[in-house]
C-alpha positions in Angstrom: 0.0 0.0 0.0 2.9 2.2 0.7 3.8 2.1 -2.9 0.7 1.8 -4.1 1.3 -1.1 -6.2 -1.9 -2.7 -7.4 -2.9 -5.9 -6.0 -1.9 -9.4 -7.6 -0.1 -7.3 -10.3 2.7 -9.3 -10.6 0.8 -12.6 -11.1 -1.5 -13.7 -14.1 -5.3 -14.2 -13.4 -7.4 -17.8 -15.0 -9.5 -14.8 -16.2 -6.5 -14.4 -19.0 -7.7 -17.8 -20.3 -11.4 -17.2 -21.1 -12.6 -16.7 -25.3 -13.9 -13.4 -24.3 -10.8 -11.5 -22.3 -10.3 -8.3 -24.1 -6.3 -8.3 -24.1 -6.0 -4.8 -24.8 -7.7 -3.5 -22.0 -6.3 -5.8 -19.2 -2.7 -4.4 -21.2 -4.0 -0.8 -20.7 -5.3 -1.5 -16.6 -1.4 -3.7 -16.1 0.1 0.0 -17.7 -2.2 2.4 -15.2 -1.6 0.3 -12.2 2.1 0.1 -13.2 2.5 4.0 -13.7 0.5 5.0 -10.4 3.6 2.6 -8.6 5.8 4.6 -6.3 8.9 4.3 -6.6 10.0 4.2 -2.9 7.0 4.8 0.1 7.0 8.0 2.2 7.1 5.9 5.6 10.0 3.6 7.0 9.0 0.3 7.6 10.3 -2.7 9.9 9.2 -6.4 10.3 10.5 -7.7 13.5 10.4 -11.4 14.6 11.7 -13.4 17.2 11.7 -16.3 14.6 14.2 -16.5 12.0 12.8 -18.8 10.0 9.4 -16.4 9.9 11.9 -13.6 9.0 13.6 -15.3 6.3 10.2 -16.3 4.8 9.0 -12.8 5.3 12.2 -11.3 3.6 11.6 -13.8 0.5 7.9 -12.6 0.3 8.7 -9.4 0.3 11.3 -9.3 -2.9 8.5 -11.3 -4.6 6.3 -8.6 -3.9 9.1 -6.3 -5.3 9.4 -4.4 -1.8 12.0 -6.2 -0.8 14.3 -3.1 -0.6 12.0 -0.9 1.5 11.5 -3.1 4.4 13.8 -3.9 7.2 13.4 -7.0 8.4 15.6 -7.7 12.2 15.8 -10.2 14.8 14.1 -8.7 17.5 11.3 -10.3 20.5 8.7 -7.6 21.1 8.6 -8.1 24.7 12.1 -6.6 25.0 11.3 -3.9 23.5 12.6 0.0 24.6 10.9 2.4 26.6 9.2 5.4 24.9 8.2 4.3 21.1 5.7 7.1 20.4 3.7 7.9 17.4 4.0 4.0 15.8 1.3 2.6 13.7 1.9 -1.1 14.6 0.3 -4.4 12.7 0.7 -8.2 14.3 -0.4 -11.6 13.6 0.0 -13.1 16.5 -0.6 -16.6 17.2 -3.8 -17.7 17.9 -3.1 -21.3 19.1 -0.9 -23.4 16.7 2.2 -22.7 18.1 1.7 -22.1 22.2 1.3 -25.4 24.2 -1.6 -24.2 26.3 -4.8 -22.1 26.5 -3.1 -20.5 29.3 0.3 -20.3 27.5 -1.7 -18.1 24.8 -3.8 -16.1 27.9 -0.6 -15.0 29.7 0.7 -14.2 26.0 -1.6 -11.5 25.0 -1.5 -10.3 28.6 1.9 -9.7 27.9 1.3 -8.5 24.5 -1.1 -5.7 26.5 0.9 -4.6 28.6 4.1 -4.6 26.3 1.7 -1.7 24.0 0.6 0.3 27.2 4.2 0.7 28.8 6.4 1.2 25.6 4.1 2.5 23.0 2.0 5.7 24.3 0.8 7.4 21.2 0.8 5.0 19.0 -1.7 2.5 17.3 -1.8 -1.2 17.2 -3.8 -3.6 14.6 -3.8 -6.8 15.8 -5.5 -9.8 13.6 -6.5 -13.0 15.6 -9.0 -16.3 15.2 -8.6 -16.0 19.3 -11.0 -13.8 20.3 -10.8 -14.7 23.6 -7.1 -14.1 23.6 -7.8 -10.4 22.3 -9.8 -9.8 25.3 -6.6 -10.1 27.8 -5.1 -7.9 25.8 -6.6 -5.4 28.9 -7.3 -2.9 26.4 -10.3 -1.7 24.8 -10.7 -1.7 20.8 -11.3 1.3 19.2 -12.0 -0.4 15.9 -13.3 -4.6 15.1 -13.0 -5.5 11.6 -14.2 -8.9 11.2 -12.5 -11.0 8.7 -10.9 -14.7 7.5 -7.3 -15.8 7.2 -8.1 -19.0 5.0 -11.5 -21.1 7.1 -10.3 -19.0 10.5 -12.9 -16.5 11.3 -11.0 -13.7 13.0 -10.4 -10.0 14.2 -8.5 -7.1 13.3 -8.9 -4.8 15.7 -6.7 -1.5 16.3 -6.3 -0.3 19.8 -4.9 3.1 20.5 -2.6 3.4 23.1 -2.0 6.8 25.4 -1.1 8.8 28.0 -2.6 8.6 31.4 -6.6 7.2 30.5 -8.8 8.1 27.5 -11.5 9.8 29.7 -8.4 12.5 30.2 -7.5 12.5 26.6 -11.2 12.8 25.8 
């Protein structure tokens, strides 16, 4: 989105195949998309993982998305992270089951996750998308948008919580 390269634009479509595809006008919508591309986004962006094999995947989908160059990807676990990171628009996938070993494994997780946003990013934003929504409720914060969704059969959330100083009612 930062680029504003078109979606699936690098990829052919089964639509290609049928008698009636007009190949001059997908030709002319491939040239528009291609011409509104940016050639670098306005924003820095990281992708942070305490995973390596996540980040090496991450890294390879990236250059086939041809963005490769304008992300920086680092080792790095989010609950270590420093004191005072303001004004941060934030997006995780957490997990939501696969990989912790219990339901209370995954509890204490976004308990952590919660309290990692309130004490070490204060102005900023968060989007998180989970199939746990009982998870996102320990977050201990309240949602100040729910998008509902699917990643593959998993119904889930995206929701965006806004972090700040002091309590909203005092903000407000």
């Amino acid at each position: 989105m930062a680029m504003n390269i078109a979606p699936g634009s690098l990829r052919h479509f089964a639509l290609e195949k049928w008698r009636n595809f007009d190949s001059q006008l997908w030709s002319q919508i491939i040239k528009e998309a291609k011409e509104t591309k940016k050639e670098k986004p306005k924003v820095e962006i990281y992708g942070y993982d305490k995973d390596v094999t996540a980040l090496d995947i991450s890294s390879k989908n990236a250059i086939n998305a041809g963005v490769g160059n304008f992300i920086n990807f680092d080792y790095k676990d989010f609950f270590t992270s420093e004191d005072n990171q303001s004004g941060l628009f934030l997006i995780m996938n957490p997990p939501y089951g696969e990989r912790l070993e219990s339901n209370e494994d995954m509890l204490a997780f976004y308990k952590q996750l919660g309290d990692t946003f309130k004490n070490h990013y204060k102005g900023s934003s968060a989007w998180v998308l989970s199939a746990n929504i009982e998870a996102l409720k320990n977050l201990g914060l309240r949602s100040s948008k729910k998008i509902k969704l699917f990643n593959g059969p998993l119904e889930c959330r995206l929701e965006c919580f806004e972090m700040y100083e002091g309590s909203k009612k005092k903000k407000n």
